[in-house]
N, C-alpha and C positions, 0 to 999 in steps of 0.2 A: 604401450599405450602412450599417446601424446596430446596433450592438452593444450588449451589455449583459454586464456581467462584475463577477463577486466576485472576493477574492481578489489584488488586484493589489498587497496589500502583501506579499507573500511574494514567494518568489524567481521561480518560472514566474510567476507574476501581473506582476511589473515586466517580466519580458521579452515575455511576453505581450502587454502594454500595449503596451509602445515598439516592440516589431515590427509587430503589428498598424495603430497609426497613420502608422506607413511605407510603409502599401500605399493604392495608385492604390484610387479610390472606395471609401474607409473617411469617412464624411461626418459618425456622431461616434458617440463612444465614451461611453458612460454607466454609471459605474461605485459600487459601494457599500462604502464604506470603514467598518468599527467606528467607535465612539465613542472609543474608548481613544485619551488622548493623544497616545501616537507619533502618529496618524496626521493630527495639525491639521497639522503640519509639511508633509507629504506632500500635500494635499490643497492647500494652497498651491502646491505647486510643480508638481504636476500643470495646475494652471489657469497658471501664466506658462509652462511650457513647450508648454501645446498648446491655449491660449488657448481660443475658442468651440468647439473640437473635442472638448473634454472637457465633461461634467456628471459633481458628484459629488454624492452621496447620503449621508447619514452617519446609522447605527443600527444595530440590529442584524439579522443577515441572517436572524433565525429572526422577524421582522417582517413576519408575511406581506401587510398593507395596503403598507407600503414594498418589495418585492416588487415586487408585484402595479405598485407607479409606477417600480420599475425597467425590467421588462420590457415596460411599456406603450409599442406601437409600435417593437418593437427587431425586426430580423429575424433577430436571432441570441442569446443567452444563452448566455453560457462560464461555468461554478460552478467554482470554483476556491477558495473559502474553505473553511479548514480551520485546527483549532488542533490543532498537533501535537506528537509531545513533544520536550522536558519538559515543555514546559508542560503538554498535555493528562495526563499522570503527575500534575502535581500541582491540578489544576484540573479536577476533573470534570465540574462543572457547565459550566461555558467550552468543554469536549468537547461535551457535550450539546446546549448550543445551537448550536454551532455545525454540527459534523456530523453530525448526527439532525435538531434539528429546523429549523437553516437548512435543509436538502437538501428537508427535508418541504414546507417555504415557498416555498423556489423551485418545486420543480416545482407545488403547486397553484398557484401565480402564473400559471407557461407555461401551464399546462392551461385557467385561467382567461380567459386573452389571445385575443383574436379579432384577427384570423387569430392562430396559434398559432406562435410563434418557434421556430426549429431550436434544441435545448437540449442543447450539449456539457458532461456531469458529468464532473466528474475526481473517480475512487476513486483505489484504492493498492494496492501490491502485499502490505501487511501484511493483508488479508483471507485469503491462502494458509499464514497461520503459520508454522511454525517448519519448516524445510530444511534438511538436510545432504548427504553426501555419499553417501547410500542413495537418493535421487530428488531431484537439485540441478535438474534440469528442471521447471518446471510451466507449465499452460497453462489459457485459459479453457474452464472444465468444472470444473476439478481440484475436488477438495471446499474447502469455506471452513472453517479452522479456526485460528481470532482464537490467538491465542496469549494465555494466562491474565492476566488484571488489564492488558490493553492494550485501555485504554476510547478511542483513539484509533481504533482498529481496528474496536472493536465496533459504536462511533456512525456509524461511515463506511459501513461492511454494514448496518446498518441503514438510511439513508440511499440507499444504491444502490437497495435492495431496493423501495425505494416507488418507486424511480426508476423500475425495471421493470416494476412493478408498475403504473403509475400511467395506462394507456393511449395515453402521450402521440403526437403526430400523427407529429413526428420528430426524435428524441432518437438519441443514442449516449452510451455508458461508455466511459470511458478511465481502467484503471488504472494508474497511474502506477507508474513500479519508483522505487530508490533514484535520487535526485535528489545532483547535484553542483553547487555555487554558490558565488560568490566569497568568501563569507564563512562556508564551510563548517569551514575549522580552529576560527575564533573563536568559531561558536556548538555548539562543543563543547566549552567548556573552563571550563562555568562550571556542570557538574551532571555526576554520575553516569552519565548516556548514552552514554556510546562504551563502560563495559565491558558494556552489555547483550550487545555483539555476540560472535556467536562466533565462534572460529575458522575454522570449515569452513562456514560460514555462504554458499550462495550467496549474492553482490550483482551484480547487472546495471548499472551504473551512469549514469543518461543526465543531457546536462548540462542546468538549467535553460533555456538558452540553445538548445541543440535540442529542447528541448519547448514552447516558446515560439512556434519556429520552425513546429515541429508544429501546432500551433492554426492559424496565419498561413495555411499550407498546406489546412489543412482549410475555411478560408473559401473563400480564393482559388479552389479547385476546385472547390468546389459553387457558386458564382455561374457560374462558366462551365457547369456540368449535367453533368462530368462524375464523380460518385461517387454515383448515385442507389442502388446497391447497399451504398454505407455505412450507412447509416443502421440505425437498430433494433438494433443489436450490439452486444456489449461487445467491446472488443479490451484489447489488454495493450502500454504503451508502454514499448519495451527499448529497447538501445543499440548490438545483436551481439555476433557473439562481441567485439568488441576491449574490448568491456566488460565481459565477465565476468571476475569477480572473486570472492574468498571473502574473509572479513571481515582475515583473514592478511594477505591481497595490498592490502587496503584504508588497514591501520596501514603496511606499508612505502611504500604511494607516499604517503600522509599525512605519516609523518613523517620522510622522505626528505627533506622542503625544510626541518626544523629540523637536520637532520644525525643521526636517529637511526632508530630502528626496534623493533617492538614488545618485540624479544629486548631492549633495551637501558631500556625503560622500562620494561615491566612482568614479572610474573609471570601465566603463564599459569592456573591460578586465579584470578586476580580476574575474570575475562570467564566471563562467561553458557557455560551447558553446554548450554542451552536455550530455550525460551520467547520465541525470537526470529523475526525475519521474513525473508526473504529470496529470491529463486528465480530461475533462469537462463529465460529466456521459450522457450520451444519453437516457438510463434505466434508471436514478436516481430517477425517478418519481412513477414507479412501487413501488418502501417499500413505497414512502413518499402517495401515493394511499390508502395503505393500514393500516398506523398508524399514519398517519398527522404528525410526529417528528420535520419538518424544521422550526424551528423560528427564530433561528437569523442568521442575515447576517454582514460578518466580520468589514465593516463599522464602523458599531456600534458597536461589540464587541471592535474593536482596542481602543474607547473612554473609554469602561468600562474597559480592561485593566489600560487605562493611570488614571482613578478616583482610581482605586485598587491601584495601585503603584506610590502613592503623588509623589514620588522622580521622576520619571519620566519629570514632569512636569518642574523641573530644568534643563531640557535639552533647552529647550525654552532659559533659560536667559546664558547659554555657548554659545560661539562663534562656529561654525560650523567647523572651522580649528581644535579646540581643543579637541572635538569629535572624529574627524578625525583621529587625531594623536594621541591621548591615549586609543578609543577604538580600530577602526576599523583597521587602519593601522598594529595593535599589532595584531588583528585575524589575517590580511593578512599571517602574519610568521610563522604562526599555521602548525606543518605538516599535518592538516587533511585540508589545504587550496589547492586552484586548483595552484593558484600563485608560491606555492612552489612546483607545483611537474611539472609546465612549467621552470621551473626555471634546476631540475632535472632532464630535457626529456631525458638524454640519458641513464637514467637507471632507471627512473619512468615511466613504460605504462603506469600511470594513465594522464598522461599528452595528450598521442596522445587519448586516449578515450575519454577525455573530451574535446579536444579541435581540432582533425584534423587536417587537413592542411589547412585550412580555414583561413585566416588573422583575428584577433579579431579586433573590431573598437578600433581604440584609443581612442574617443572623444563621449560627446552625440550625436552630431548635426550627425555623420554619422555613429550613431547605428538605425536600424527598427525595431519600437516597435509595434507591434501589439496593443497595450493599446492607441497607438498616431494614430491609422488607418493607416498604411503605408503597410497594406495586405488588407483594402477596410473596410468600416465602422463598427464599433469596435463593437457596441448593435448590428447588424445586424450580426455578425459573430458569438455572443455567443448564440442568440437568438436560443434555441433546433430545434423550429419548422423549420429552413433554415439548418440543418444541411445534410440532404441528398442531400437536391440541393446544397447547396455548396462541395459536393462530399466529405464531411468530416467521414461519416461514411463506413466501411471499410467492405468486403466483405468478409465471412466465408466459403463460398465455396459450399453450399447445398441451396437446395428451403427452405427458412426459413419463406416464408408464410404459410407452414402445420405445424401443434402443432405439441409439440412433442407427441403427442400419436398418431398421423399419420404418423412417420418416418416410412421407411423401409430402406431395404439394397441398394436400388441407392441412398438412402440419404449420406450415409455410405460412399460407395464406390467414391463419387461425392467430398465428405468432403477431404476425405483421397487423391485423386488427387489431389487437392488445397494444399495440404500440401508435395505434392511429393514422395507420397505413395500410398501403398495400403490397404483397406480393405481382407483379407482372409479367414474371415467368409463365409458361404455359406449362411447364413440366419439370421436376425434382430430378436431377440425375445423380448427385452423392450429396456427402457433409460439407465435401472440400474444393465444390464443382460454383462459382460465384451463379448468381441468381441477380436479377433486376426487381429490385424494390423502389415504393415511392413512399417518403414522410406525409403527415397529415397538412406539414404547407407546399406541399407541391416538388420537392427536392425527390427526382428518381438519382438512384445510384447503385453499385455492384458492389454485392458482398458474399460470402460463402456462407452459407446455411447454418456452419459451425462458428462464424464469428457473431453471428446472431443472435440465436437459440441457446448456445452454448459461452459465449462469451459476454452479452450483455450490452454489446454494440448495439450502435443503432445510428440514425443516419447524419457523417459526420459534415452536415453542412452545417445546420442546425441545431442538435440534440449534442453535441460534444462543446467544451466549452474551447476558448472564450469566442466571444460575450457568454457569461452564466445567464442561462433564460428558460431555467427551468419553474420558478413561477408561471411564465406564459404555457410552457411546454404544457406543465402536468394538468391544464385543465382538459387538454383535447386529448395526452396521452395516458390511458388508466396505468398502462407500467411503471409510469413514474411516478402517477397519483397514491399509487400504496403506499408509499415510504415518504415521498415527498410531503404527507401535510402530515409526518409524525412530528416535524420540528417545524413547518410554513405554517403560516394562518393562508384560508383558502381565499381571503380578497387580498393577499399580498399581489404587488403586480408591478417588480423591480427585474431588469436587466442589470447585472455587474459588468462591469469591462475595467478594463484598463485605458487609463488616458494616454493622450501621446508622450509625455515624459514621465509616463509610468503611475501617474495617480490611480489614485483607488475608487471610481465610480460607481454610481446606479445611476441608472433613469428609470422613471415609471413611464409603462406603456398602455393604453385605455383601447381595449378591445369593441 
């Protein structure tokens, strides 16, 4: 078996690696590292610790001739590179190539390749946008809606989307949920990113290390012939329930191994009202059905964390004001904080998207945290099996009890109303057969039944960002109306974009 994978400097990417070259007939591994300096180091140590069993590639992954000599003769391609934020927050072009137009590269590479490699894309769970405690459920279908000026999110959906889109022989999507990794404390303490999150912020949490494992699995089974019905699908990689969590329960087991917790470090204004990502998987059982990968639950992880990184542990014997004030307070100033761009509201939209016109609580005692049950009992709300009676799972718009190899064209047509459109096909011929649809402003365009129905596409002239314009969207389309005015007021009526040297805009638009 020979392999071909981006991505292996990140954190699934390292475990990925060193799981996968632990298994019986893995004969070698061929991997494509960035230019960027960290990774001379890496790439060294890669070859002394897996000697001829590694080749490493070094350029960039949106290089579609270097590609095209990655994937030459591999029987498998795992995508896994991704720049994520902060960096991709302060680096949009770095976003860009990496996951737009690496994703674009890879697959015409695979597509390229005679015979054609089985090609595993990993997306993310920040394509489903921003979650509370009104539909903390989602699943693959749900509508894709990027949360505003997260070009990490954007470049990734658009990258899936060709993924889909692109014929290939046999392919699968795996969006990734929130990811846990040993040096998860550390690479949060040097940028504004941890107050994006909100409080009631569904997070699924799965550890590096069982997504790793995950990959390992999905080899190992398909060489024996037993998952020919995986193939072609997107699925969504959770953790279960022992992993759900809301961004609340995410700071106390975080900063439980320094000796404090979110009441003690911050103030519940400084964190995001909004404009975040996050969602409990409804389907997260489906992969875990079919390769048993979920073992650990973040609880514990957070402990092994604080045993990895002794120093840690000296947070216990600081005073919690001193914390305060030489860590957190110092992120607070960070320009990639939400603080500093409320601070800036009359020339940062990122201020009104993340926070509305909503008054933020000043104080704990009258913030509502979902984690504290003040939306009705906390294990009884995460709990999968209450998820449709608690009206948390969201409606796609077609009869979804016929498989898909019973769609026809009222399915089509039935979808395409839900979204304020039309189907213009005359006739359904597969899942993976493209179809001519039109949006409800006039945009016809061609897409396959399964990137639709099943993937949450929808029409990318319009409906995909940027410009973020799903205020105007969700009034004419109900699929994005469900979710969308869990966190919008419904006279909201702002456009986001980006300016030409990159500002952060809205304009209001008057229908």
């Amino acid at each position: 078996m020979k392999i071909a994978m981006t991505g292996t400097s990140g954190n699934m990417g390292r475990e990925t690696l060193s799981q996968t070259l632990a298994l019986r007939g893995v004969e070698k591994v061929r991997v494509l590292l960035s230019p960027r300096k960290k990774n001379d180091k890496l790439a060294k140590e890669y070859k002394r610790y897996y000697g001829d069993r590694i080749e490493v590639l070094r350029g960039s992954v949106a290089d579609e001739a270097l590609c095209k000599q990655l994937v030459n003769g591999m029987d498998y391609v795992v995508h896994m590179a991704a720049v994520i934020p902060p960096r991709s927050d302060a680096d949009f072009k770095a976003s860009e190539e990496c996951n737009k137009l690496g994703a674009i590269a890879m697959v015409n590479a695979v597509k390229a390749t005679s015979p054609q490699p089985c090609y595993i894309h990993i997306s993310t769970v920040a394509l489903y946008g921003n979650r509370n405690q009104k539909h903390p459920f989602g699943r693959v279908g749900d509508p894709l809606l990027v949360s505003a000026f997260d070009c990490y999110a954007m470049h990734k959906l658009e990258g899936e989307r060709y993924c889909l889109e692109a014929g290939l022989e046999k392919f699968v999507v795996l969006r990734q949920t929130a990811m846990l990794h040993p040096n998860m404390m550390h690479d949060n303490v040097s940028d504004g990113l941890m107050f994006h999150t909100c409080l009631n912020a569904p997070l699924e949490w799965a550890s590096s290390r069982d997504s790793g494992y995950l990959i390992t699995r999905i080899l190992e089974r398909d060489q024996k012939g037993e998952i020919d019905g995986f193939w072609k699908k997107i699925y969504n990689i959770g953790a279960g329930e022992k992993a759900m969590q809301t961004g609340y329960d995410t700071f106390k087991d975080g900063f439980s191994i320094i000796g404090g917790s979110a009441e003690k470090f911050f103030k519940p204004d400084w964190l995001a009202a909004r404009n975040f990502h996050g969602v409990w998987f409804y389907d997260g059982g489906e992969l875990e059905e079919l390769f048993h990968y979920q073992r650990d639950n973040p609880t514990d992880y957070w402990k092994e964390i604080g045993k990895h990184h002794k120093l840690y542990s000296l947070g216990k014997c600081v005073p919690a004001k001193l914390i305060d004030l030489f860590l957190f307070k110092r992120l607070l100033k960070h320009p990639n904080s939400p603080y500093v761009w409320k601070k800036n509201a009359q020339t940062d939209a990122r201020a009104f998207a993340t926070f509305g016109n909503i008054p933020a609580p000043k104080s704990w005692k009258e913030t509502k945290l979902m984690a504290k049950g003040d939306f009705g009992d906390y294990e009884e709300l995460k709990h999968i099996k209450n998820a449709k009676k608690n009206g948390f799972v969201l409606d796609h718009g077609y009869n979804e009890e016929k498989p898909m190899e019973e769609w026809d064209i009222s399915d089509m047509r039935s979808a395409a109303a839900f979204r304020g459109g039309e189907c213009l096909s005359d006739g359904f011929v597969e899942p993976y057969a493209k179809l001519t649809w039109k949006c409800h402003d006039g945009h016809t365009f061609e897409m396959t039944p399964y990137t639709v129905l099943r993937g949450g596409h929808w029409c990318p002239k319009c409906c995909q960002p940027a410009p973020w314009d799903f205020d105007r969207l969700a009034k004419d389309v109900p699929f994005f109306a469900q979710v969308w005015y869990d966190s919008h007021e419904e006279d909201e009526n702002v456009t986001y974009k980006y300016g030409e040297k990159g500002e952060h805009l809205a304009e209001k638009w008057h229908k």
